[in-house]
C-alpha angles and dihedrals in degrees: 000000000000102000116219123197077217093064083064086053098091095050103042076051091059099043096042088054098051089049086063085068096056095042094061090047094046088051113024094089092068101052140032098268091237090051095040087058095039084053095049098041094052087049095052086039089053091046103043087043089068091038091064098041097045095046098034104032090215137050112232103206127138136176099265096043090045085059084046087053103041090049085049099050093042092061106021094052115004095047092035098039087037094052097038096045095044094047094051084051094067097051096275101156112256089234096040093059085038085060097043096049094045089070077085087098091058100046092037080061104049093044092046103052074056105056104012116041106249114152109248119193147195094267092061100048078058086048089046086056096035088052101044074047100059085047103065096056095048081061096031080104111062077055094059089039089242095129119035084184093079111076142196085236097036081068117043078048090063095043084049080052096043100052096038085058090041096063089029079062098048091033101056086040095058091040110025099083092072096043123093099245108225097030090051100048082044079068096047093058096042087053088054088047102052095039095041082044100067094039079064105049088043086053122013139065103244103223128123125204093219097210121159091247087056089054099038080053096046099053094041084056099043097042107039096022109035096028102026110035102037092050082046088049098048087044082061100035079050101052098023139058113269086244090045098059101031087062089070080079094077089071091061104075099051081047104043076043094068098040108051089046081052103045103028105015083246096179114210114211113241087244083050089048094051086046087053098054089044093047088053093044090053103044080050099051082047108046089029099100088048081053093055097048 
């Protein structure tokens, strides 16, 4: 069998993705979460902004796909960053937001079987259930008073995530294709820094505490996250089905799972544990027949 690197795409996806996760958790402590992802999202703009000039000698950017950009970079990364960041901040559990979060592949079906044509069947109305499901127990509880790490605004922080990350996703699928990729997402990250900046500056003290562990955090976050996984996401947004791609977040619970117990002793609950299996088992059933293809 002919063996391809791109066939290596989808789970360095995966594990570059979890790691975000971690890497919040490992440098949040030490910054205001705005201004950690401001911080983060001028350096990855500034970075991706000479990669562009120095490999393609020219920028590429109209107007139009400047608005695309800019749209792009305000709910793919500034909603879902914004809301992750700033949930992991007040104590939300690394692998609790990464579940939350990872019900994108549901929500990226259904919509585009709306707007853009994907086929949506009858299996993954029955995932959608299962994984809403799996959900509610996960949070069930923050309702019996069992967890006080889950939070009311830990919460709504993670659904602003998920839904910015929801219409990113779509977005960058339907327009993406006539955007330069690195100069564009060179945009999208100027566009986070800029709007999460001056959240930060109308809410937060701006002081960093410059450790070696915050620095080690931010440049894992700004090279393999802001840089490598989301050039690897928008290669297989570009060559796969929206379902298709965004089912690849099922796999970042289990993982986030096992990083966060390794790295920072993180517990599950047994009924989040069960959550968690259901929710898996859903976004599968729903995103199964994507895999396939």
């Amino acid at each position: 069998m002919k063996y391809s690197p791109s066939k290596l795409a989808p789970f360095l996806f995966v594990f570059l993705w979890s790691t975000g996760f971690i890497g919040v958790k490992y440098a949040i402590d030490y910054a205001p979460p705005f201004y950690f992802v401001a911080i983060r999202m001028a350096l990855a703009s500034s970075i991706l902004a000479l990669m562009a000039l120095a490999l393609t000698r020219q920028w590429g950017i109209t107007r139009t796909s400047f608005m695309h950009s800019s749209a792009i970079g305000l709910t793919l990364h500034a909603a879902y960053l914004g809301g992750c960041f700033y949930a992991v901040s007040i104590g939300m559990p690394a692998g609790i937001t990464a579940l939350i979060v990872s019900v994108q592949p549901v929500f990226v079906s259904i919509f585009a079987s709306i707007f853009l044509g994907e086929r949506m069947e009858v299996k993954r109305i029955a995932g959608l259930v299962l994984g809403l499901s799996g959900i509610v127990l996960v949070l069930a509880p923050r309702i019996t008073g069992v967890s006080s790490d889950i939070t009311t605004r830990g919460v709504i922080a993670c659904v602003v995530g998920l839904l910015g990350g929801t219409l990113g996703t779509l977005l960058q699928k339907k327009y993406g294709a006539g955007i330069p990729m690195l100069a564009g997402a060179a945009v999208q990250y100027l566009m986070t820094a800029l709007v999460i900046g001056l959240i930060a500056i109308a809410s937060e003290k701006l002081e960093i505490r410059w450790t070696g562990q915050f620095i080690f955090g931010l440049l894992w976050l700004v090279f393999a996250l802001s840089v490598g996984a989301i050039l690897l996401l928008f290669f297989l947004l570009k060559n796969s089905s929206a379902a298709s791609v965004s089912s690849l977040y099922y796999l970042v619970p289990p993982v986030t799972a096992v990083m966060a117990f390794l790295l920072f002793g993180e517990q599950v609950s047994p009924m989040a544990m069960v959550g968690t299996a259901i929710t898996v088992t859903g976004v599968w059933l729903v995103t199964s027949q994507s895999v396939k293809n």
